[in-house]
C-alpha positions as CSV (number, residue, x, y, z in Angstrom):
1,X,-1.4,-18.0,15.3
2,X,0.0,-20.5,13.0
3,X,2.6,-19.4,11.2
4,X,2.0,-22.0,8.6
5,X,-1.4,-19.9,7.8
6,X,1.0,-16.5,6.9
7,X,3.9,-19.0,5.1
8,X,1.2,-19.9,2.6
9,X,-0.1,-16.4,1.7
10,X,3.3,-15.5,1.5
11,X,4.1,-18.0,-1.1
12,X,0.9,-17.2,-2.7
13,X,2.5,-13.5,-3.3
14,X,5.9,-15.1,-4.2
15,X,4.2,-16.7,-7.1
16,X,2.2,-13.8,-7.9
17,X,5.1,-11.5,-7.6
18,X,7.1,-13.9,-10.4
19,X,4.6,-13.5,-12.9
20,X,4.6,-10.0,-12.9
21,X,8.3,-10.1,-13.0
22,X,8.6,-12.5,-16.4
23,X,5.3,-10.2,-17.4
24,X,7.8,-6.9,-17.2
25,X,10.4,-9.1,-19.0
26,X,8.4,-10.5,-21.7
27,X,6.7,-7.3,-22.4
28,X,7.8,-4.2,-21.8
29,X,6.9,-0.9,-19.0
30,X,5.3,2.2,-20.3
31,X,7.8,5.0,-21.4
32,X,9.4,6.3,-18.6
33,X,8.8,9.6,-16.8
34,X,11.6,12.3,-17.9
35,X,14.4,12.4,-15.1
36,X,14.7,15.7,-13.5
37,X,17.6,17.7,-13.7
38,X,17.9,17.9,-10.0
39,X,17.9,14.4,-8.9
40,X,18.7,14.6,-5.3
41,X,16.0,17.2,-4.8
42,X,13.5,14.1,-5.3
43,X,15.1,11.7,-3.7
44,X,15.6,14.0,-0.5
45,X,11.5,14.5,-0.7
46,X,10.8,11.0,-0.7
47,X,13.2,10.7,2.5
48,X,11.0,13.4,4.0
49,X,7.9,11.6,3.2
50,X,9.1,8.5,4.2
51,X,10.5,9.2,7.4
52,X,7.9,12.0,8.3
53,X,5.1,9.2,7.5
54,X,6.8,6.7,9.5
55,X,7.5,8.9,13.1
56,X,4.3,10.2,12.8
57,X,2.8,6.5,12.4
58,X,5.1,5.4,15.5
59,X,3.8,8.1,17.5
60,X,-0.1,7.2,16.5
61,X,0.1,4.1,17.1
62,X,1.6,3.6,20.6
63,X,0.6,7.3,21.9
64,X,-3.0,8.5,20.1
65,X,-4.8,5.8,19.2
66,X,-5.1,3.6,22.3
67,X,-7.1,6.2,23.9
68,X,-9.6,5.7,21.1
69,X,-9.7,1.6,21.0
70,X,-12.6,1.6,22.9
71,X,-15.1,3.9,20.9
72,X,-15.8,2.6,17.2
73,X,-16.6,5.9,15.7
74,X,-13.8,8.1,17.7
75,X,-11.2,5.5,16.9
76,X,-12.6,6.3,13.0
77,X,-12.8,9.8,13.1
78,X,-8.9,10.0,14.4
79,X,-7.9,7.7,11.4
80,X,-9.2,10.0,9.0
81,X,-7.5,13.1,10.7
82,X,-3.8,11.5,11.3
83,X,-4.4,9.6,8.1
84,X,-4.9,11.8,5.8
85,X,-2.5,14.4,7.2
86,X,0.3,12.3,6.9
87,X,-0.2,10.0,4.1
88,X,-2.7,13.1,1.8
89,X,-2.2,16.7,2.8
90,X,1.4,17.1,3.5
91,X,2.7,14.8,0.6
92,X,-0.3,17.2,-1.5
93,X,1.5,19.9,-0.7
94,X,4.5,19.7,-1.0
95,X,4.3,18.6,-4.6
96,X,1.6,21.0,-6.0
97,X,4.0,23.8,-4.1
98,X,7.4,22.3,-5.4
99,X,6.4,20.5,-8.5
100,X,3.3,22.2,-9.5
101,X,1.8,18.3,-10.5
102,X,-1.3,18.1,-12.4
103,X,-4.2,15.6,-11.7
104,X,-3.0,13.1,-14.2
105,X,0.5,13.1,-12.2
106,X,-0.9,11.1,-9.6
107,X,-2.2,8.3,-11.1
108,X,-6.0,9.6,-11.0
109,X,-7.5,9.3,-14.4
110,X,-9.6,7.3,-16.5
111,X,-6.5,6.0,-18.8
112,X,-5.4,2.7,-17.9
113,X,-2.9,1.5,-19.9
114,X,-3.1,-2.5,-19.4
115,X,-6.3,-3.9,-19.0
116,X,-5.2,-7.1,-18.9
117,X,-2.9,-7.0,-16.4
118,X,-5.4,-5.1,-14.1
119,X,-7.7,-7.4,-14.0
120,X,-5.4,-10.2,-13.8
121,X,-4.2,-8.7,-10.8
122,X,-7.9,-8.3,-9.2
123,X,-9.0,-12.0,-9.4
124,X,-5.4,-12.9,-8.0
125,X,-5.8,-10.4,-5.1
126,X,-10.0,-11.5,-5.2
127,X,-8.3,-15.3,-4.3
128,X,-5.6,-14.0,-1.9
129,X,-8.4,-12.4,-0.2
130,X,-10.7,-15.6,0.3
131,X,-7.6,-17.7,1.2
132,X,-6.8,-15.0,4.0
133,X,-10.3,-15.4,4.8
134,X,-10.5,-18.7,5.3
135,X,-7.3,-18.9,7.6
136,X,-7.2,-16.2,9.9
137,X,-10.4,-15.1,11.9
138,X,-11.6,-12.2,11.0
139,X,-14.2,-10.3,12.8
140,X,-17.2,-8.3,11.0
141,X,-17.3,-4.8,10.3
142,X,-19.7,-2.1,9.7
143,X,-20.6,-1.8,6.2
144,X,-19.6,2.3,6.6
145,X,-16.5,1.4,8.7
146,X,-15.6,-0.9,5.6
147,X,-16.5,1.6,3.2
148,X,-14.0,4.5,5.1
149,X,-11.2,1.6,5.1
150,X,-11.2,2.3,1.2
151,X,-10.4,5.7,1.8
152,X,-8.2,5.4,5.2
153,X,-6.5,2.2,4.3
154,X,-6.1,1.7,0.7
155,X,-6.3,4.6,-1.0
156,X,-4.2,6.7,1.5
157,X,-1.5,4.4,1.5
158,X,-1.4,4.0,-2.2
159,X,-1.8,7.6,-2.9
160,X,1.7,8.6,-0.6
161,X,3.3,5.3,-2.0
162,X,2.0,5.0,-5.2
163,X,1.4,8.1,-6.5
164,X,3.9,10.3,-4.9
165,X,6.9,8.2,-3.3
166,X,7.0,5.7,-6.3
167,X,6.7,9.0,-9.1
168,X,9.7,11.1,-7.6
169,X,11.6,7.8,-7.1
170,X,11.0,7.0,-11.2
171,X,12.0,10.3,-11.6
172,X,15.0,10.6,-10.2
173,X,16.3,6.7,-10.6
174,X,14.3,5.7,-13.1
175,X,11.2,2.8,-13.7
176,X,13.3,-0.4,-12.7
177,X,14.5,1.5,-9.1
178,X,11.3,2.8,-8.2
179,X,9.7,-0.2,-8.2
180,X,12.6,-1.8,-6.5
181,X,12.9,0.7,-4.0
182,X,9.5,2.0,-4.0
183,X,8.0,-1.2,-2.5
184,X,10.9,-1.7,0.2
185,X,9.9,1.6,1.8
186,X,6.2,0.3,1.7
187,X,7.1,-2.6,3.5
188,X,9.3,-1.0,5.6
189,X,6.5,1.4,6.7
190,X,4.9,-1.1,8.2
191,X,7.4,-1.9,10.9
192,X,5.3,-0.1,13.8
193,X,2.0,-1.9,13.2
194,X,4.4,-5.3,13.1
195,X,6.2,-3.8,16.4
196,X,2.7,-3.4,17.8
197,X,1.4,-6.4,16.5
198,X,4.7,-8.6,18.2
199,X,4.0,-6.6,21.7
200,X,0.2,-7.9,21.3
201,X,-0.9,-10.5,19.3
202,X,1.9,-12.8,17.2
203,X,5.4,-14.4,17.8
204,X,8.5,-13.5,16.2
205,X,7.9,-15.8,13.5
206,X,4.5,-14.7,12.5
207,X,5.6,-10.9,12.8
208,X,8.5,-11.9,10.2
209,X,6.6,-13.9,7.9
210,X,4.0,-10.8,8.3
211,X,6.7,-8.3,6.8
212,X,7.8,-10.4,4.3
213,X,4.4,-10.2,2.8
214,X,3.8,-6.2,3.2
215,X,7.3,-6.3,1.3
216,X,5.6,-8.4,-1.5
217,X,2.9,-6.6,-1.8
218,X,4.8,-3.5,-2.1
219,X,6.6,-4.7,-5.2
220,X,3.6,-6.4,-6.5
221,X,1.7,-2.6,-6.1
222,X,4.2,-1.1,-7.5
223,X,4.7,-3.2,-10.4
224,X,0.9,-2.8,-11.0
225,X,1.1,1.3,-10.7
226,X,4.5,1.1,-12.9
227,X,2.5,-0.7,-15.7
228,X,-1.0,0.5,-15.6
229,X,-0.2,4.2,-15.1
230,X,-3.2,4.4,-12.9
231,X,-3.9,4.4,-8.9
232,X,-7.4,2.4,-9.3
233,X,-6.5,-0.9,-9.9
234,X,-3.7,-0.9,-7.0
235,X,-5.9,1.0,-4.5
236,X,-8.8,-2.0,-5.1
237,X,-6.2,-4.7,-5.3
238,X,-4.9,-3.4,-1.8
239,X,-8.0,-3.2,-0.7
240,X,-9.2,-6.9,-1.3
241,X,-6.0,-7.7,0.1
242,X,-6.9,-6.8,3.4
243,X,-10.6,-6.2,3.8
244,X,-12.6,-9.1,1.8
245,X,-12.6,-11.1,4.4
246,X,-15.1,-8.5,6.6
247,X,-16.6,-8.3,3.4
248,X,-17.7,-11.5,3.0
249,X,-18.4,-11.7,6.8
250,X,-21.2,-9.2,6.3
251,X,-22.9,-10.6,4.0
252,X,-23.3,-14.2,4.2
């Protein structure tokens, strides 16, 4: 592949990633969550979440789901298993058992505190989209397949992330580190797919300019989480991101 194509989405979320960055200065993040008196305690769970998502991933990857490439629906049905093991049910309960969270806690309500910036974000992740569409090929999907990668994809990822990862962080080293280190370890996560994708499909370079961009848009979603104080708008952002193309495959 050209790595020209992935240098100019990555400068594309460079950009996109500035603006957010003079938005936080010019304006100003919600009030912080309240650190916890036991600081460590968070930042040890979000090690454990981190490093239990990311083995686990390894292991998927190169040891469970090759045996299911070749069916459409098995290699679905084994997503949403793993998936929502790693990245929902352990991270759920290990917070409702240690932290006793409410709904709210996670980013899943009806408040969203800048509407302006959310859909700001959405047409810029709407044209990231097309742009990816039109320099990669991208092969058509199922409109159900599609539909589950909303749930597998995007809002599994930005519910361990997002919702969890990024909260504790906040808690324990406040807004500005969150989203600093928050993002990192979302980019960082994705080291196995970009291992797998180096062993099959891209050069070095590509793979490279490939992480560079999953680190973007893990500071870009976190920035978006940080200010909105609600999971929607970064679960359809990271959706676009990565799915619009298909999208637009299936129905032209």
């Amino acid at each position: 592949m050209n790595f020209l194509n992935f240098l100019i989405l990555d400068i594309f979320l460079l950009i996109l990633l500035i603006l957010l960055i003079i938005i936080i200065v010019l304006s100003k993040l919600p009030d912080s969550l309240t650190l916890v008196e036991y600081k460590k305690r968070e930042i040890i769970d979000v090690v454990f979440l981190f490093l239990s998502q990311f083995v686990f991933l390894i292991f998927y990857i190169f040891y469970i789901r090759p045996f299911f490439s070749a069916s459409v629906r098995g290699g679905i049905i084994i997503d949403i298993v793993f998936l929502s093991l790693t990245d929902l049910l352990i991270p759920l309960m290990l917070v409702l058992i240690r932290n006793n969270w409410k709904l709210k806690d996670f980013g899943i309500t009806t408040n969203l505190r800048s509407w302006p910036l959310a859909l700001f974000v959405i047409f810029s992740y709407t044209f990231f989209g097309i742009i990816s569409y039109y320099l990669f090929f991208q092969r058509e999907l199922e409109l159900l397949y599609l539909l589950l990668l909303l749930y597998t994809n995007a809002f599994l990822e930005e519910f361990l992330f997002r919702s969890i990862i990024q909260t504790k962080l906040e808690k324990g080293i406040g807004q500005k580190k969150s989203i600093v280190f928050g993002g990192l370890l979302f980019g960082l996560s994705h080291i196995p797919v970009d291992i797998y994708y180096l062993h099959h499909r891209l050069d070095i370079v590509c793979v490279i300019l490939l992480f560079i961009q999953q680190l973007f848009h893990g500071w870009i979603f976190s920035i978006i989480y940080m200010k909105t104080r609600n999971l929607f708008p970064v679960v359809f952002c990271h959706y676009l991101a990565n799915w619009l193309g298909p999208i637009i495959l299936l129905f032209l």
